[in-house]
C-alpha positions in Angstrom: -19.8 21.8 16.3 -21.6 18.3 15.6 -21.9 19.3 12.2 -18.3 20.1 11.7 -17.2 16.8 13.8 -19.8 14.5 12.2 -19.3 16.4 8.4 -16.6 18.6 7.3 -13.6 17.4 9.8 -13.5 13.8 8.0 -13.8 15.6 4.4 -10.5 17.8 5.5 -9.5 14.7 6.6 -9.9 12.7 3.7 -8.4 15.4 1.5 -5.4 15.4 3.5 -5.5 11.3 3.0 -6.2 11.5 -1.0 -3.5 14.3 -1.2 -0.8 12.0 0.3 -2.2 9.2 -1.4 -1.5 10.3 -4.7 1.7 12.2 -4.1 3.5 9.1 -2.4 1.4 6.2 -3.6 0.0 5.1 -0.3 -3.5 3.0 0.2 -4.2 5.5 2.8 -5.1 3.4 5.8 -1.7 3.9 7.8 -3.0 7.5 8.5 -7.0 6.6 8.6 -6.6 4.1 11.9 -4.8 6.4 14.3 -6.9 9.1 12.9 -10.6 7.3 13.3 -8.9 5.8 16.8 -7.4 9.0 18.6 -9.4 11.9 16.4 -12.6 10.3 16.3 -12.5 8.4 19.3 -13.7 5.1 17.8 -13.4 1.9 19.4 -10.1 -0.4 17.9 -12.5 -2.9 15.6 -14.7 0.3 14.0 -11.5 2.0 13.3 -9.8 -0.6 11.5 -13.4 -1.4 9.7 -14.1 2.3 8.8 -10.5 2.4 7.0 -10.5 -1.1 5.3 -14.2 0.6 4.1 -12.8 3.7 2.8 -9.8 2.5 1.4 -11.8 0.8 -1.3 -12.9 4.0 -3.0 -9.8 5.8 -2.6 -7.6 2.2 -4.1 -10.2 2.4 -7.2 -9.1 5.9 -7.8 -5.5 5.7 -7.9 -6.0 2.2 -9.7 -8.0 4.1 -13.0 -5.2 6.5 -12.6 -2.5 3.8 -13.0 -4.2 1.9 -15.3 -4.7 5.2 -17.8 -1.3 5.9 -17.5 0.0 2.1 -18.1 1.9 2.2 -14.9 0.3 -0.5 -13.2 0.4 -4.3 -14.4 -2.7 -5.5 -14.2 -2.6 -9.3 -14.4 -0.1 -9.3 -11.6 -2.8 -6.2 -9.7 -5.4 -9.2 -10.2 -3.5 -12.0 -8.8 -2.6 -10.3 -6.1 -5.4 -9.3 -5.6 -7.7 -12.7 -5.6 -5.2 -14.1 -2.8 -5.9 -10.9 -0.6 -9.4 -11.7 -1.0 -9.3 -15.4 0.3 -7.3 -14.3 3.3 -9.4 -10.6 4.3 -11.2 -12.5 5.7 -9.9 -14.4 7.9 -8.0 -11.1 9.4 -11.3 -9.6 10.2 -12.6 -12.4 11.7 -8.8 -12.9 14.0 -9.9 -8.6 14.6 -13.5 -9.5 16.1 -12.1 -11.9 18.5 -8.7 -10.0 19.5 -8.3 -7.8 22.4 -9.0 -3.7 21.3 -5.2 -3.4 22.2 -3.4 -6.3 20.2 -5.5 -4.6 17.6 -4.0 -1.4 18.4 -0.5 -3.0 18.7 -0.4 -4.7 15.5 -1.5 -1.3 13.7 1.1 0.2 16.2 3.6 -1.8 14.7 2.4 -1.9 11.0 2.4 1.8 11.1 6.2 2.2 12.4 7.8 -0.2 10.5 6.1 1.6 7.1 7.4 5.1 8.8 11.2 3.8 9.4 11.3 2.0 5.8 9.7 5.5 4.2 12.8 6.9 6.4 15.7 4.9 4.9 14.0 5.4 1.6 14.2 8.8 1.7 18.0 9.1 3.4 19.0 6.8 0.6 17.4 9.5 -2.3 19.5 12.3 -4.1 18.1 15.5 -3.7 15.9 16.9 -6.0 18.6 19.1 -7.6 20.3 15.8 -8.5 18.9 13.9 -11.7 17.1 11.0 -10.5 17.1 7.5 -12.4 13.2 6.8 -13.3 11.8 3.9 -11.9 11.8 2.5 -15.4 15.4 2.9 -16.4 16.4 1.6 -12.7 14.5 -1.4 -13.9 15.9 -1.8 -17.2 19.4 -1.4 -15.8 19.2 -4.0 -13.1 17.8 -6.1 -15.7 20.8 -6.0 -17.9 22.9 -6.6 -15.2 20.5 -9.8 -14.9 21.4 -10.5 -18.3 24.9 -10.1 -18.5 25.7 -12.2 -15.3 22.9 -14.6 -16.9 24.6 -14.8 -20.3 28.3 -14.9 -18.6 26.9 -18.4 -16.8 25.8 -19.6 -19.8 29.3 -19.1 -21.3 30.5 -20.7 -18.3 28.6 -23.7 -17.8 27.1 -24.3 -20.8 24.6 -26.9 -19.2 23.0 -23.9 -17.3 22.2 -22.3 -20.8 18.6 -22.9 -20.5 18.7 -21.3 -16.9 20.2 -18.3 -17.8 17.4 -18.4 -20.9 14.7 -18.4 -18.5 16.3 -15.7 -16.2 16.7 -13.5 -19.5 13.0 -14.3 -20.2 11.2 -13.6 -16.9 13.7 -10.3 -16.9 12.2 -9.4 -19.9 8.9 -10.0 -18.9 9.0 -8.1 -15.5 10.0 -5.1 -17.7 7.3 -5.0 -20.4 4.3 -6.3 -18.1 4.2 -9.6 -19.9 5.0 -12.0 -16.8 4.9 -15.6 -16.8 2.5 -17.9 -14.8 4.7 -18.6 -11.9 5.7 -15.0 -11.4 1.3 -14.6 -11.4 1.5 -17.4 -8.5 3.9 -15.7 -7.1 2.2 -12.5 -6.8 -0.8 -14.5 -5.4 1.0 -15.7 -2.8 2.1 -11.7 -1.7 -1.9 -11.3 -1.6 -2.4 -13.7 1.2 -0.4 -12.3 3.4 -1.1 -8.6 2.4 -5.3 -9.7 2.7 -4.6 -10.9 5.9 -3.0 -8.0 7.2 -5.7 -6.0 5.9 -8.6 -7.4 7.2 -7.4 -7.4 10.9 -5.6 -4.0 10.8 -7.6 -2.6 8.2 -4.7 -0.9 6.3 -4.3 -1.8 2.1 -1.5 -3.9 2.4 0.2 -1.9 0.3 3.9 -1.9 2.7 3.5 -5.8 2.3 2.9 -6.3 -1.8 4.8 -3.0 -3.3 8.6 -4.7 -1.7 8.0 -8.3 -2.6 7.1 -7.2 -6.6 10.5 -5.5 -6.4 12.4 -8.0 -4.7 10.7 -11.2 -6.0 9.2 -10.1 -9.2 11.5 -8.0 -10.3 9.3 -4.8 -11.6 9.9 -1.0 -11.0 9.0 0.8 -8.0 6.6 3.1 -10.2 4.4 -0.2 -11.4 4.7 -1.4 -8.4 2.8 0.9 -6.6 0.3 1.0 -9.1 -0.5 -2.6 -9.1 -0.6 -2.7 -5.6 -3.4 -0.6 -5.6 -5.3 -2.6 -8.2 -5.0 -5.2 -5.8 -6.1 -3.6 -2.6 -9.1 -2.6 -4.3 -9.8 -6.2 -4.8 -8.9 -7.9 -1.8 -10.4 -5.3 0.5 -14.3 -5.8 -0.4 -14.4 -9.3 1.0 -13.4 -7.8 4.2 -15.3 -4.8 3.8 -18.6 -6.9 3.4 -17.6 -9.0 6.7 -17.2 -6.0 8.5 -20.4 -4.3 6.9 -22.3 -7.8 8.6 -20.7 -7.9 12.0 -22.1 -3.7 12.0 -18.1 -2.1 12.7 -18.4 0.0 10.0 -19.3 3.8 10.4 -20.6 4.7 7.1 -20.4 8.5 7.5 -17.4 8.8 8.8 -15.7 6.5 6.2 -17.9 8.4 3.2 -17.3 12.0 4.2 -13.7 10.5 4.3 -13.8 9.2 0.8 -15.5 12.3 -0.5 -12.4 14.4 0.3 -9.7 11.2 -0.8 -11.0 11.0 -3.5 -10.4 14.6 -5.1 -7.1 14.8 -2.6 -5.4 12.1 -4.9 -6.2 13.8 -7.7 -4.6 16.8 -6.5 -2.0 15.1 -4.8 -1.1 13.0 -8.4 -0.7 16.7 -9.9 1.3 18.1 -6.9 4.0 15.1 -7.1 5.9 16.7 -9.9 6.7 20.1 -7.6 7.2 18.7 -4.4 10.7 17.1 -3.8 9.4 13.2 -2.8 12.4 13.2 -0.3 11.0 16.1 2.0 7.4 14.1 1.3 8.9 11.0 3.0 10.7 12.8 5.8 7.4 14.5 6.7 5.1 11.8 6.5 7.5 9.5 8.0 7.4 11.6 10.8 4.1 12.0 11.3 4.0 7.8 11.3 6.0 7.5 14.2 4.3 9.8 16.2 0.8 8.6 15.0 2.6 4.5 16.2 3.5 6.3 19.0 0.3 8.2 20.0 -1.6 4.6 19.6 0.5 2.9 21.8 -0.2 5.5 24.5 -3.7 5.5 24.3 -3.9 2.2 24.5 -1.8 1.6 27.9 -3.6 4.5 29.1 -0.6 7.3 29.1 -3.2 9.1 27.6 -7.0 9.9 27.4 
């Protein structure tokens, strides 16, 4: 039974992870806290440390994917991913002197508000019977629409000419991967607060960087999730190495977990084309709010 607990059960685990992981584009460590905490009864600081630790393998894994499959951008990955790494951190060292339960809390909370916004997500989909818009022609479209309002200002007010230029160009730019140097700072600033994040919840950051490159850079929901991830496996290892210092880390555990990510997301990246992504979300969106739920309990004591 030691064997199994100390051995297989994390490599099930950690296939279960990687198979999610590469099916809905997830970092992973949403489902690796409540698991390390309630499964594998770990105190609140070695469960957060364990998951920032094997999140790193599992990121560089999905990243090589994205990168192959020039679905990533990987500039923007990089930027990102440098201001996660200035601020990782700092979030492990606000973990080592926080209470085990504001630890918990913050996860708690982390974890729910990713399950309710995978929930609206996947009410708002068409069913899989329905023709979807790709990510990439959802860009493109709301793109033009940038353009024509752009160019109808410009007819306008001519004196805003050179602002509806620039809107044009940026839009362009968000499109093809070519971005300009303040949509780079931009995505710099999105790593600070996704590094901090990480490093005192030890989750990717992922549910922080993937909306504010839609919203505030402008690129599709299928780039975004693969630059996200170049980032995360950059801004994790400063933490990661903090956390390897202060001794929070359990190395098996977190190995035998990435031994079974890592082939999950390979499995998972071939499953996503058969598997309707709305049912994906209801499911795992579920299993979010009870996982949110199930921490808060154990930490008030509900439960043992």
């Amino acid at each position: 039974m030691d064997i199994f607990v100390a051995y297989i059960a994390p490599v099930l685990v950690g296939i279960g992870i990687g198979i999610l992981s590469g099916m809905l584009g997830i970092g992973g460590g949403t489902v690796m806290v409540p698991i390390f905490r309630l499964a594998f009864d770990m105190s609140a600081i070695m469960s957060t440390a364990t998951s920032l630790f094997t999140i790193i393998p599992t990121s560089i894994s999905g990243a090589v994917s994205h990168i192959r499959a020039k679905t990533c951008i990987v500039s923007l990955g990089v930027a990102a991913g440098i201001g996660g790494a200035c601020t990782s951190p700092l979030g492990v060292w606000l973990a080592t002197i926080s209470p085990p339960w504001l630890i918990m809390a913050a996860a708690a909370i982390i974890i729910g508000y990713s399950a309710i916004s995978m929930l609206r997500k996947a009410l708002k989909m068409k069913p899989a019977k329905v023709p979807a818009v790709s990510d990439e022609a959802e860009a493109v479209q709301g793109h033009a629409a940038r353009l024509r309002a752009s160019e109808d200002v410009g007819a306008a007010h001519p004196h805003d000419a050179g602002a509806a230029e620039a809107v044009q160009g940026q839009a362009a730019g968000a499109v093809d991967g070519k971005l300009t140097r303040k949509q780079l700072l931009i995505g710099a600033g999105i790593g600070l607060g996704a590094g901090l994040a990480s490093g005192y919840v030890g989750v990717g950051g992922g549910f922080i960087m993937v909306p504010l490159m839609l919203s505030l850079i402008g690129i599709s929901m299928k780039k975004a999730s693969g630059t996200s991830l170049i980032a995360v496996m950059i801004l994790a290892i400063p933490g990661v190495i903090e956390q390897g210092i202060l001794g929070n880390i359990n190395y098996t555990a977190g190995i035998m977990v990435a031994i079974g990510s890592i082939p999950g997301a390979v499995i998972g990246a071939r499953l996503v084309r058969k598997v309707p992504e709305r049912i994906l979300r209801f499911i795992f969106g579920g299993f979010l709010i009870v996982a949110a739920i199930m921490l808060v309990l154990n930490e008030t004591g509900v439960i043992a």
